[in-house]
Every structure is written in structure tokens, then in C-alpha cells.
C-alpha positions in Angstrom: 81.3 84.5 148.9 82.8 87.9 149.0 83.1 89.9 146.0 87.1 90.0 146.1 86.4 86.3 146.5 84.9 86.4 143.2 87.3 88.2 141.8 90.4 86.2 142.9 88.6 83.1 141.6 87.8 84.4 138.1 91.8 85.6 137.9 93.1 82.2 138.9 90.6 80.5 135.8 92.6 83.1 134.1 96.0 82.0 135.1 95.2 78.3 135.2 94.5 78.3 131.1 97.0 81.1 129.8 97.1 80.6 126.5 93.7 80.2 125.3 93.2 83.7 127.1 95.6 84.8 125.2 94.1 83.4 121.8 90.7 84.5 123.4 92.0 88.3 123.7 93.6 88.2 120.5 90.3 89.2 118.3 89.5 91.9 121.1 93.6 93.2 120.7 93.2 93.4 116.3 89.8 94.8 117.1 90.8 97.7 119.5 94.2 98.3 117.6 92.7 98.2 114.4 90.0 101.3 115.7 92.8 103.3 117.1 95.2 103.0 114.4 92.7 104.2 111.8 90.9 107.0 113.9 94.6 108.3 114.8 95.9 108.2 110.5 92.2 109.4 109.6 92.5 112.4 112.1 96.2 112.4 111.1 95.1 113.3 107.6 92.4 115.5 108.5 94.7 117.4 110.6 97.1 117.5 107.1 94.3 118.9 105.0 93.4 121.8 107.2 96.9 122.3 107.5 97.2 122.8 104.0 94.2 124.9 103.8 95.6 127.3 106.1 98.4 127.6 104.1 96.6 129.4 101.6 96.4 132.2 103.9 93.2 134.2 105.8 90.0 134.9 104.4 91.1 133.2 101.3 88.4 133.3 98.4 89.3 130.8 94.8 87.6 131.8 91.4 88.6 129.0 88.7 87.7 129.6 85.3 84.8 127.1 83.7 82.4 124.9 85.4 82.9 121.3 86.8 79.7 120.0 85.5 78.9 122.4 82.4 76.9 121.0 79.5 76.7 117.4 81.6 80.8 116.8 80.9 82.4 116.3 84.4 85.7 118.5 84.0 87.9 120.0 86.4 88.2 123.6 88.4 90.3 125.7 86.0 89.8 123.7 83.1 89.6 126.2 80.6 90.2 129.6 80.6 87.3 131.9 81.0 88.9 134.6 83.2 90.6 137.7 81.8 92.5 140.4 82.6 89.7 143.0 82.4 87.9 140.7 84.8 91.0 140.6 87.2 91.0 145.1 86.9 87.1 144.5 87.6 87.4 142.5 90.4 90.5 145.1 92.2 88.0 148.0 91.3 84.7 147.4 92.1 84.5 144.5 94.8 84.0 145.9 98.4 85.9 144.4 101.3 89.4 143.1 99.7 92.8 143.0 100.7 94.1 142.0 97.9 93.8 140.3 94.4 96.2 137.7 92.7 95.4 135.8 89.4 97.5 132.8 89.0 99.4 131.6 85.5 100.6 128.0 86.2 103.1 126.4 84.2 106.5 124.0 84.7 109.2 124.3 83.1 113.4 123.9 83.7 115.0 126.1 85.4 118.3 126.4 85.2 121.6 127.9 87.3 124.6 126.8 86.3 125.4 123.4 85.6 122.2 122.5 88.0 118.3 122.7 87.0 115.4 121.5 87.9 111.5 120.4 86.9 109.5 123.4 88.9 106.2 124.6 89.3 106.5 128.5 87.5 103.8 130.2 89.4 102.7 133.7 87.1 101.0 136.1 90.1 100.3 139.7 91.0 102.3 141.6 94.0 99.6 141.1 96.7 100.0 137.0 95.9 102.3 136.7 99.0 100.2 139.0 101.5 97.2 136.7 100.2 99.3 133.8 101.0 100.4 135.0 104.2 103.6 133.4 102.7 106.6 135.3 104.6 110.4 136.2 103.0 113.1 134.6 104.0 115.6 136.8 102.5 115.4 139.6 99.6 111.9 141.2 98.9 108.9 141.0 96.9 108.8 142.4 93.5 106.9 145.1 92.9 103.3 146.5 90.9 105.8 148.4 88.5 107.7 144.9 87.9 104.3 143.6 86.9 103.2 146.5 84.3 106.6 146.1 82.6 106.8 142.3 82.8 109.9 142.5 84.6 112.1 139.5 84.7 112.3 139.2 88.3 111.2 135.9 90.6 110.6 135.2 93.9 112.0 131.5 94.9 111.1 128.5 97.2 112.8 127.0 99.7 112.9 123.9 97.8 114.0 125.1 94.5 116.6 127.7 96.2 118.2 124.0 98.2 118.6 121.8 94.6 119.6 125.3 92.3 121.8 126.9 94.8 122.7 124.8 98.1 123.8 126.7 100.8 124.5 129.9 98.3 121.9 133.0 98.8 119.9 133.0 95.8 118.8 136.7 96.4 120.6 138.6 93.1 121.4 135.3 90.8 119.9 134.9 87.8 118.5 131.5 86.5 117.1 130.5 83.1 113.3 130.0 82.3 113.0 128.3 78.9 116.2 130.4 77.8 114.5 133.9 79.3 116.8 135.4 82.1 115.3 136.3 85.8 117.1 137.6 88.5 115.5 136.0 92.0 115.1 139.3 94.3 113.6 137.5 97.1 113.5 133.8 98.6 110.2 132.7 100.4 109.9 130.9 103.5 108.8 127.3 103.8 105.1 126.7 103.1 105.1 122.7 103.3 102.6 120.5 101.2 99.7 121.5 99.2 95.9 119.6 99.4 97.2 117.7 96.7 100.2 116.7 98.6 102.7 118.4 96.5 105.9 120.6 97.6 104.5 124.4 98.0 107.9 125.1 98.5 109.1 123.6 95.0 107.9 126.8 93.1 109.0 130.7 91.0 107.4 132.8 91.5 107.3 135.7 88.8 104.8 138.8 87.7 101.9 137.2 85.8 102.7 139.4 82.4 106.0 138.2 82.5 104.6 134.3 82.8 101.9 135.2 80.3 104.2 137.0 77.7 107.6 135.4 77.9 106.8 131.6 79.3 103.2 130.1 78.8 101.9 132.4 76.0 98.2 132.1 77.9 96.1 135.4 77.7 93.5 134.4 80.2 93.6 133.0 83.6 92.7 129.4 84.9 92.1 131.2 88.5 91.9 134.3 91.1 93.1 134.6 94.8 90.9 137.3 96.8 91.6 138.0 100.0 88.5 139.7 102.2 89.5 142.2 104.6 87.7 140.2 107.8 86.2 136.9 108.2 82.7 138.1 108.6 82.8 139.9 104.8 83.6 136.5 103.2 80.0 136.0 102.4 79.5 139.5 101.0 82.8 139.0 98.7 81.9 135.8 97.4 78.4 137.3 96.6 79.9 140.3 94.9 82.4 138.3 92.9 79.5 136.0 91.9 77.2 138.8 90.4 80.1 141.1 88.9 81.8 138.0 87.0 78.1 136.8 85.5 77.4 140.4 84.7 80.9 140.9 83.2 80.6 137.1 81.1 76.5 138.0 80.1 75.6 135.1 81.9 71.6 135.0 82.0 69.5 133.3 85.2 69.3 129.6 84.4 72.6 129.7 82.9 75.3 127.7 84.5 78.3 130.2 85.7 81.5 129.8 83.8 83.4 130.1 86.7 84.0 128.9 90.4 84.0 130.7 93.4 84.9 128.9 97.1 85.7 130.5 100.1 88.9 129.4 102.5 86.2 127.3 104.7 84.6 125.8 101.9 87.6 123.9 100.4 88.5 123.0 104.1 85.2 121.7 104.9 85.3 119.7 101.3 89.1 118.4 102.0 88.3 117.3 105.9 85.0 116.1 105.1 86.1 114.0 102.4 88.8 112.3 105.1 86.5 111.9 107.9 84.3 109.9 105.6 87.3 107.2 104.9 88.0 107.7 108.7 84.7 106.4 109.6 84.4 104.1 106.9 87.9 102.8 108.0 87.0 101.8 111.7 83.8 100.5 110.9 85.6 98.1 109.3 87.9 97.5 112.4 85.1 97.6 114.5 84.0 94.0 112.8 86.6 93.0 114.6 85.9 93.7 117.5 82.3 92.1 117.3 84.7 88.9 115.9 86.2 89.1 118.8 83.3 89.2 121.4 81.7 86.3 119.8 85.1 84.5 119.9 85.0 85.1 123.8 81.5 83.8 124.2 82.6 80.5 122.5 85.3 79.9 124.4 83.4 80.9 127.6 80.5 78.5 127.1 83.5 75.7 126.1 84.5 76.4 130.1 81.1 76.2 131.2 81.0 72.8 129.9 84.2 72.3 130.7 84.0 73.2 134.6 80.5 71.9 134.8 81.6 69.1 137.7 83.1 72.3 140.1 80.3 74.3 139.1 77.9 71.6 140.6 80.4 71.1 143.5 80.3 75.0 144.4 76.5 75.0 143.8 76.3 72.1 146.0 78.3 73.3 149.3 75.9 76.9 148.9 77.5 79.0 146.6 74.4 81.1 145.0 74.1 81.1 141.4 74.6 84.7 141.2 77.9 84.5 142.8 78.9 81.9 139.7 77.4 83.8 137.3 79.5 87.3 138.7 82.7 84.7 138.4 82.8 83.9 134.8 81.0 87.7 133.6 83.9 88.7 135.2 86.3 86.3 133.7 84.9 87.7 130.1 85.1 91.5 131.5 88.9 91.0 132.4 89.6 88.6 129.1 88.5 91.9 127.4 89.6 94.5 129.1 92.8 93.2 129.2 92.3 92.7 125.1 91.7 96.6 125.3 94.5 97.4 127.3 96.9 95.8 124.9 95.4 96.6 121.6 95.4 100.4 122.3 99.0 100.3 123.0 99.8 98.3 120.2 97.2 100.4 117.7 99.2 103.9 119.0 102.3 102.3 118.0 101.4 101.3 114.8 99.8 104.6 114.3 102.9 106.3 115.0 105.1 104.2 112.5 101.8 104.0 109.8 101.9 108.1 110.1 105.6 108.3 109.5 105.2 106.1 106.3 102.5 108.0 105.4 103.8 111.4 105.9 100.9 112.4 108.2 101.1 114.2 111.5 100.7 111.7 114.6 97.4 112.5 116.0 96.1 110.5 118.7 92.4 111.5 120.7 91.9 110.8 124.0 88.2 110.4 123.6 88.8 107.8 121.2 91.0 106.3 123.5 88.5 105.8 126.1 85.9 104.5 124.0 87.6 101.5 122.8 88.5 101.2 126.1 84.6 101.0 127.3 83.7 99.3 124.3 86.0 96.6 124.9 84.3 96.2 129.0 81.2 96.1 126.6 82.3 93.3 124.5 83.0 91.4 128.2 79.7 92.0 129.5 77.6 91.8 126.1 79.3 88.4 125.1 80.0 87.2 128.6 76.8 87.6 130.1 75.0 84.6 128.5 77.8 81.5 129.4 77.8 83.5 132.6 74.2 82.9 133.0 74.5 79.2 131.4 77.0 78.6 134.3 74.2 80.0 136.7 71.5 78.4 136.5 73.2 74.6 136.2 71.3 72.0 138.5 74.2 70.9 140.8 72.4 67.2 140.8 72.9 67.3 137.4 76.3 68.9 137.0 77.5 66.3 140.0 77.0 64.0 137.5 78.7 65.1 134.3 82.1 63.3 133.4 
């Protein structure tokens, strides 16, 4: 028998029992849609996270007061203030390599135009905190180093904030309330997007960190610094500086933990992104049970058409059909059964994809390489699972199967 004999053969088995291919396919189709779906949200989210990590700009280095793990208490970055203003002067003065140095006041309050106000992030920073940020204005400009010495009452605004506070009015010259304190906006910022955390960037004031310090939050130290080296290759060399001037500077002695935090850019983006390929992998190889589900599920139903067919089995092996021509008939029956489960499951796991991201708020992300490996791995499943009813079917004794009922 030719081998497009064979094949014809093995696709009219197919035909002849339609539905129970279909319920045969059906672990192979949750399997293979179940691997694409959560490859494409993981790398959906991992593509989010580096997103936000660019945001914060080039050659972006974070100093957070205190110490995650200090004394054996599990706290958080910037959990209590340990970084002053002398250490912020220190850092501008004697570090080699920067572009720039911001230290951050956060705080939310109301703020208020009008009859309208809203619950925003007030963000107290220096006047290089938007060259750090490579964050662009839309409109207006940035205040100034002078604004900052005199704790002006000036603010920068997000896009957000400007949309709720003023609608379609330019905010650039109005003046909205901070807890009862007056600041005219000078400049709007472009949109940023969401944070790590997921949170709206562009939901934000910006204002001079005095003017935070002395006329909003009251703090007088800082829960964290933005350093911006000049060149990707000096990030090292900053982060080492930084290190030793701020120990020197807080009389921290060796074997003392560090009261501070630094991280480079690449740092927090290989934490965030590692952290989401982790659930990514832990995700399919949860889908990929499936799959196995499915394989065995296609070997059972197989060997139930081995027994099945045993009397035309015996009949083909009797008239001189060899028993590797049977055997090619029903691996190929299992090879096409899922295939065909492969074929349908990635379609069906990129359309769900697509509609999970949206939910989800993620970018659509779909590999090709991951593509073609469920594709193979489903042919796998076919050959793995198929190949011993295939063999069962083989070596039958056509006496023997003549005989069967």
C-alpha cells in the first residue's frame, strides 16, 4: 500500500467516527490553548513591567531610605526616613558621573479648582526630576532651581489630573488649592502611563520638594533619591559611589547593615520581569498537564479502535497488508487527531489571549516561537501516545483477529 494510501485510509477512520475525534481532540485543544493563552498574558505583563521601568527614564539609579530586612523585621523600601537634605547636597557635589539628582516627598492630598477636586498623588521633587524622568511638557515649562530655594508655590501637572480639574481648559497659569495653600500650575506634563505598581503616573503635582516639605507634609527627611548617571556604562561606578559616600555620611561601620537602598534602572527591571516570568512558567506548566491529559485521552480511545476494528485489521493482514503499513495508519490517525487539536487550540488560545489582555489591561503579546512549539508538541502528543495502539494494531495475528466478534 502506498503511503497516500495510508493516509487516505487513516482520514476516512477520521471521518467515519466524527465526534469522538472531536471529544478525542478536545484535551489536546484546552491543552494547547491553555499554553498559548498564558505564555501570551505572561509575556503580556512582562512586556508591561519593562514598560513601566522605562518610564522612569535612562540610567535611572533609586536610593530609599531604611533597610528591607534591618534588625530581622521585614519592612518596605522607603519605610522610614533616613535620608536628608545634607545627604541630597552630598550626593549633587561629590558623586562623579551624574546628570542629575531629584529627592522625592510623596504625599496625597485634595486638590482643588473650582467647584472640582480630586484625591492626587502630590509628588515634592527637585528641577532635574523631569530630565531624570525623561518625562516631556506638554504645555508651559518646568519650574526652576530658584522656585525650589524659595519654596515657590508653583506645580507642574499630569495629564490625568489636568482632564478631571480642568477638562479641555489649559491649566498652564491657574491656580489650584493644596490643603488650603495656593499654586499656580506653570507647566502640564505629557502622559507617562502606569507605574510597576499599576497606578496612574499621570494622576500626579508635581511641586519643588521645600515647598512639599514646608507647606504640605511637614517631613524633613526624604523616603528616596533619583540619580541619573551620565552613560550606561558609569551605572556601576555611581551606584558604588553612592553606596560608600551615604555609609560614610550615616557612620555606618563594616558588618553593619546600610540604612538605605540603592538599585540601578536594570536591577528593578530584572526584579519586576523576573518575578512575571516565574508565574509565566509556572502558569503553562500547569496548562501543559493538559496537554499530557490529552495524549493519554488519545491513546485510550485509540486502543478502544484497535479492538474495535480488530476483524478489518485481520482482513487487511490477511489479503497482505504488512504490519507496518497498519501500524503507519492508526500513528497517523493519532498524529492528525492531534495536530488537528493543535491547530484549533492555538487559534482559540490567541483569541482568548487577546480578550484576557484587554480585561486585564495588558499589552497583546503573542511569540511566534511559542507558537510553533505547541504546534510540535502537539505532533509529539500524536506520535508519543499513538505509537503504542499503533503498534497493538501491528502486530495482531490475522487468524486470530478473523475470529473476533
Amino acid at each position: 500500500m502506498l503511503f497516500g494510501e495510508i493516509v487516505i485510509a487513516a482520514l476516512q477512520s477520521i471521518r467515519a467516527n466524527l465526534f469522538r475525534a472531536a471529544l478525542t481532540m478536545l484535551g489536546i485543544i484546552i491543552g494547547v490553548g491553555a499554553v498559548i493563552a498564558m505564555a501570551s498574558i505572561g509575556a503580556g505583563a512582562k512586556a508591561q513591567m519593562e514598560a513601566a521601568v522605562a518610564s522612569l527614564g535612562q540610567n535611572v539609579i533609586q536610593v530609599f531610605s531604611g533597610n528591607p530586612s534591618r534588625g530581622g523585621v521585614r519592612m518596605g523600601f522607603g519605610s522610614s526616613g533616613t535620608l536628608t537634605r545634607e545627604d541630597f547636597e552630598a550626593l549633587r557635589r561629590e558623586v562623579a558621573g551624574v546628570n542629575g539628582v531629584s529627592p522625592e516627598v510623596r504625599n496625597f492630598s485634595q486638590i482643588a479648582y473650582g467647584n472640582q477636586n480630586n484625591n492626587s498623588q502630590v509628588l515634592g521633587v527637585g528641577a532635574d526630576y523631569i530630565n531624570i524622568r525623561a518625562w516631556p511638557l506638554e504645555s508651559g515649562e518646568n519650574f526652576t532651581e530658584n522656585d525650589v530655594r524659595n519654596a515657590n508655590k508653583v506645580a507642574l501637572i499630569g495629564k490625568t489630573t489636568a482632564a478631571i480639574l480642568f477638562g479641555d481648559l489649559d491649566p498652564v497659569g491657574q491656580v489650584v488649592r493644596v490643603k488650603s495653600a495656593p499654586f499656580t500650575i506653570v507647566g502640564q506634563l505629557g502622559r507617562k502611563g502606569t507605574s510597576m505598581s499599576g497606578s496612574d503616573q499621570d494622576d500626579v503635582l508635581l511641586v519643588p520638594y521645600t515647598s512639599a516639605m514646608r507647606r504640605l507634609s511637614g517631613d524633613t527627611t526624604f523616603r528616596s533619591f533619583m540619580v541619573q548617571a551620565t552613560t550606561p556604562d558609569l551605572l556601576p561606578s555611581v551606584q558604588e559611589q553612592i553606596t560608600e559616600l551615604l555609609r560614610q555620611r550615616h557612620r555606618i561601620t563594616d558588618g553593619r547593615d546600610d540604612d538605605f537602598i540603592v538599585r540601578t534602572q536594570q536591577e528593578i527591571s530584572d526584579f519586576a520581569t523576573g518575578q512575571a516570568t516565574i508565574m509565566t512558567y509556572l502558569l503553562a506548566a500547569v496548562a501543559c498537564v493538559s496537554l499530557v491529559v490529552g495524549g493519554i485521552g488519545i491513546m485510550n480511545i485509540m486502543l478502544v479502535s484497535v479492538t474495535e476494528r480488530t476483524r478489518e485489521i485481520g482482513i487487511r493482514l490477511a489479503i497482505g497488508a504488512f504490519g507496518s503499513e497498519v501500524m503507519m495508519q492508526f500513528l497517523l490517525e493519532a498524529i492528525v487527531l492531534s495536530t488537528m487539536g493543535g491547530v484549533i487550540g492555538i487559534g482559540l488560545g490567541l483569541i482568548g489571549s487577546y480578550f484576557a489582555a484587554g480585561a486585564l489591561t495588558l499589552p497583546f503579546v503573542w511569540a511566534p516561537d511559542i507558537v510553533a512549539l505547541a504546534f510540535v508538541f502537539s505532533a509529539l502528543v500524536g506520535v508519543v501516545f499513538g505509537y503504542l495502539p499503533a503498534r497493538k494494531a501491528a502486530q495482531l495475528d490475522p487468524i486470530e483477529a478473523l475470529r473476533h466478534e
